[in-house]
N, C-alpha and C positions, 0 to 999 in steps of 0.2 A: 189128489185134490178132492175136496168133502163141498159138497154144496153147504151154502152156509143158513141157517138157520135161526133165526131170530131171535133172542133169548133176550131183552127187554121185557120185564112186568109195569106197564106204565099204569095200568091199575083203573084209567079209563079209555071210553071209547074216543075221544078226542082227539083230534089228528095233531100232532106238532106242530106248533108254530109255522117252522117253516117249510114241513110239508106243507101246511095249505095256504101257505104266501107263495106258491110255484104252479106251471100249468103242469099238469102230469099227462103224455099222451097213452093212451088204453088201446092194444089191439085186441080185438076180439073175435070169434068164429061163433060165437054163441051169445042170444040175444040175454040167455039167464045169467049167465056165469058175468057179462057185463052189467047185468040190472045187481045181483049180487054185489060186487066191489061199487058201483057207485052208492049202494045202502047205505055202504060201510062208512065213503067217503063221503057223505054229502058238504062239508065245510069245505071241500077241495075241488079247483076247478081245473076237471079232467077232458081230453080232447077223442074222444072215440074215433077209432076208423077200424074199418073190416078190411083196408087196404094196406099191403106189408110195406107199399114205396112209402104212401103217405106217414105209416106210422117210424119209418126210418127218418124223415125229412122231419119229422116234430124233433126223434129221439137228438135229434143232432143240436137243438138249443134247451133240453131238456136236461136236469142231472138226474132225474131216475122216470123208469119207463115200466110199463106193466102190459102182462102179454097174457091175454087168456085165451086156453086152446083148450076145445070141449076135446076134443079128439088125440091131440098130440100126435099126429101119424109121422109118417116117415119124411114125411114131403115139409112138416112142419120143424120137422127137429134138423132138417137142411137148410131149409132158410134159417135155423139159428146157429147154427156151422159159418155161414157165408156171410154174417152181419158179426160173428165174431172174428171170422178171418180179416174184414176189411176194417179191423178196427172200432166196429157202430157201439161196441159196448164198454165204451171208454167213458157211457152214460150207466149208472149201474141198471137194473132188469129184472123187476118179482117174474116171473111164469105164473101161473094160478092155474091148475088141470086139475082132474079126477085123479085120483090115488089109482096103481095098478101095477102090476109087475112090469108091463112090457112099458109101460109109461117111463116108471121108477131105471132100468134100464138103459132105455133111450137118451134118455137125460144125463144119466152116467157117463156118459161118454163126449157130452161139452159143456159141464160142471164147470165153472171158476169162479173166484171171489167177485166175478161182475155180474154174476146170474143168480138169482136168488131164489130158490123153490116155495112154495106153498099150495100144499095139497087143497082141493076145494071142499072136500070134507072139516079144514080144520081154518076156514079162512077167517071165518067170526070171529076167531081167537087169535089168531098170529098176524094178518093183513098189516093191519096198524103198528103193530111194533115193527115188525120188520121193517118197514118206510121209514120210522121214527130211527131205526137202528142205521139203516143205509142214511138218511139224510144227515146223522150227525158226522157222520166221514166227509159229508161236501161241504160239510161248515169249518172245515179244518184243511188248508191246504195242503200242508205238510205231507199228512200219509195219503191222501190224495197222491201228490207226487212220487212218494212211495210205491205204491202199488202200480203205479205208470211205469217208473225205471225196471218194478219186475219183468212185470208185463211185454217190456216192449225193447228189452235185451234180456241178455242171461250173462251175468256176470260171474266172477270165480265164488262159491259158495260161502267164502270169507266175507267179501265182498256184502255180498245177498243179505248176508245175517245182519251184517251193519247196517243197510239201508231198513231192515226192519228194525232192528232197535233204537236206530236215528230217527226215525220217521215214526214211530210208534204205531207199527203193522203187530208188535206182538207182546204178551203180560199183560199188564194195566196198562197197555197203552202208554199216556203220561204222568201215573201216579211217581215215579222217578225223574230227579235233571237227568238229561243226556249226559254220555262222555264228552267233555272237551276239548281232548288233544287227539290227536291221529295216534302218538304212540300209545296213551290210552285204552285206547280204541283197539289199536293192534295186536297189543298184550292181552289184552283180552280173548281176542281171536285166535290167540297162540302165534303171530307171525311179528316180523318184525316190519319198522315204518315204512320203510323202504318195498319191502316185497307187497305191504297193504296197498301202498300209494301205483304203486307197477302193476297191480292187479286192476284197483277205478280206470286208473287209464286206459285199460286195455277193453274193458267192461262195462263200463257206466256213458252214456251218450250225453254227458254235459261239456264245457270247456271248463270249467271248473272243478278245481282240484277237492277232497274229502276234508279240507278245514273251512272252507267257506259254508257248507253245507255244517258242519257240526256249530258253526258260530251262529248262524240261522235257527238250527234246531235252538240253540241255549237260549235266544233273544226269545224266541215264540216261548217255549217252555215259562221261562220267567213273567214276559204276559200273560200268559193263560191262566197263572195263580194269581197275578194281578189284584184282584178283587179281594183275595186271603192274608195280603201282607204289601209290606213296603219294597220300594227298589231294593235298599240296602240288603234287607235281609234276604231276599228272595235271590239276588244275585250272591250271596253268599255261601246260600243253599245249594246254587246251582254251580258253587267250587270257582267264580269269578267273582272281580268286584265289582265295585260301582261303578269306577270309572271305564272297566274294559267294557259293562255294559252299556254305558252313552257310546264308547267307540263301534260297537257293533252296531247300533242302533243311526248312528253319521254315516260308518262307512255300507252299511249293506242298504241300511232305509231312506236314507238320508233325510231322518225326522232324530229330534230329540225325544226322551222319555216320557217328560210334559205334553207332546206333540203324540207323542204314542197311546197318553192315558186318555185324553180327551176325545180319542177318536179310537177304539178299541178297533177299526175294521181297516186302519191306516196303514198297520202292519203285514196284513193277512194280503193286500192289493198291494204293496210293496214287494213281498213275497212272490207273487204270481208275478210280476214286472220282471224278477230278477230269474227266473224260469225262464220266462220266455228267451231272457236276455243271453241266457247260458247255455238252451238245446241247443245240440248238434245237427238234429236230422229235421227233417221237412214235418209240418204237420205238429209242432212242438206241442206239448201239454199244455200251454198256460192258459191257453179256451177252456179244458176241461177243469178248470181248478176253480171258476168262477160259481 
């Protein structure tokens, strides 16, 4: 696991959209290092506390959170052990510290795609992309939910790779449609339908089977170029037609296309409905994909 690193050039200092249409809570130990990221942030309205309960009870209606720790000590990189173990970073999490071996280290060892580093030596420059970078994942359900299935099973490694390429956790993301059919899918992965479909089962904590979720992916895929092209073509692109895409869009959203285009955020809340509707386990993801 690599901590992840920002690599947006958004070219100004202007926070996103929709980072600063969100409250962001800010933990801090140090009065600079918070005066610092609120410089950065002034368009955005941030919730400071020096308290770790407080700043857990924000993180929890919060989609991203930021933590500054002048120190990093030992006692600090445990309480982020114990807010990972319980789940709390199901919101994603910049840290902001001093650059340092022993810093650099410590942090190595509860690195994951929900924590985000940035040295305070280099925050002028990275702070803002990175936010820009994690807030476009919360504007997209999909690998949202993606990254929750990793997260929070370990499924057969066939398996795994599908939900990243279903979910667009890996490449361009969605510059490609998805696969459509499970055998598809399966072929691809070198197995056969049967052993694919015997592995989700055993692996994946939905009630549903790997075609509902690939019909889901194709309906989002197809809106999201929405803006670039027509139904026809775009479900064309995307290796269905037009009419399997109104059937996907009746049976999974229960809206028509027309209903789909006039309301681009129709789908995305239909999405999350049918998450909820399908975890297995307690605590289901679909809070987190809001």
């Amino acid at each position: 696991m690599v901590i992840l690193k920002g690599v947006l050039c958004i070219g100004s200092r202007a926070v996103h959209d929709s980072v600063a249409s969100r409250v962001i809570p800010l933990y801090h130990d140090s009065p600079s290092l918070r005066e610092a990221v609120e410089g950065l942030l002034v368009d955005v309205e941030l919730e400071p506390t020096a308290s770790h309960r407080r700043f857990q009870a924000l993180l929890a209606d919060a989609s991203v959170g930021i933590i500054c720790f002048r120190r990093c000590s030992a006692a600090d990189v445990q309480w982020l052990r114990k807010m990972s173990r319980s789940g709390s970073f199901h919101s994603a999490c910049v840290a902001v510290t001093p650059l340092s071996l022993d810093r650099l280290q410590r942090l190595r060892g509860i690195e994951s795609d929900r924590l985000h580093v940035v040295w305070a030596e280099e925050v002028d420059e990275r702070l803002v992309d990175v936010l820009a970078e994690i807030e476009a994942w919360h504007d997209d359900p999909l690998p949202l939910l993606g990254r929750w299935l990793l997260a929070a099973s370990s499924p057969h490694q066939t398996v795994a790779e599908a939900i990243e390429r279903t979910c667009g956790l890996s490449g361009d993301r969605f510059s490609s449609p998805p696969v459509t059919t499970v055998i598809e899918l399966a072929s691809r992965l070198g197995l056969s339908a049967d052993s694919f479909r015997r592995y989700w089962r055993e692996g994946v904590p939905l009630t549903c089977g790997p075609k509902q979720l690939l019909n889901w992916a194709a309906l989002l895929w197809v809106a999201r170029q929405r803006p670039q092209g027509k139904w026809d073509a775009l479900a064309k692109q995307a290796g269905i037609g037009r009419r399997t895409l109104e059937r996907y869009g009746r049976q999974l959203a229960n809206c028509t296309l027309a209903e789909a285009a006039s309301d681009p955020e129709l789908l995305k809340r239909r999405f999350r409905e049918w998450v909820a509707a399908v975890s297995e386990w307690p605590g289901h993801p679909g809070p987190i994909l809001d």
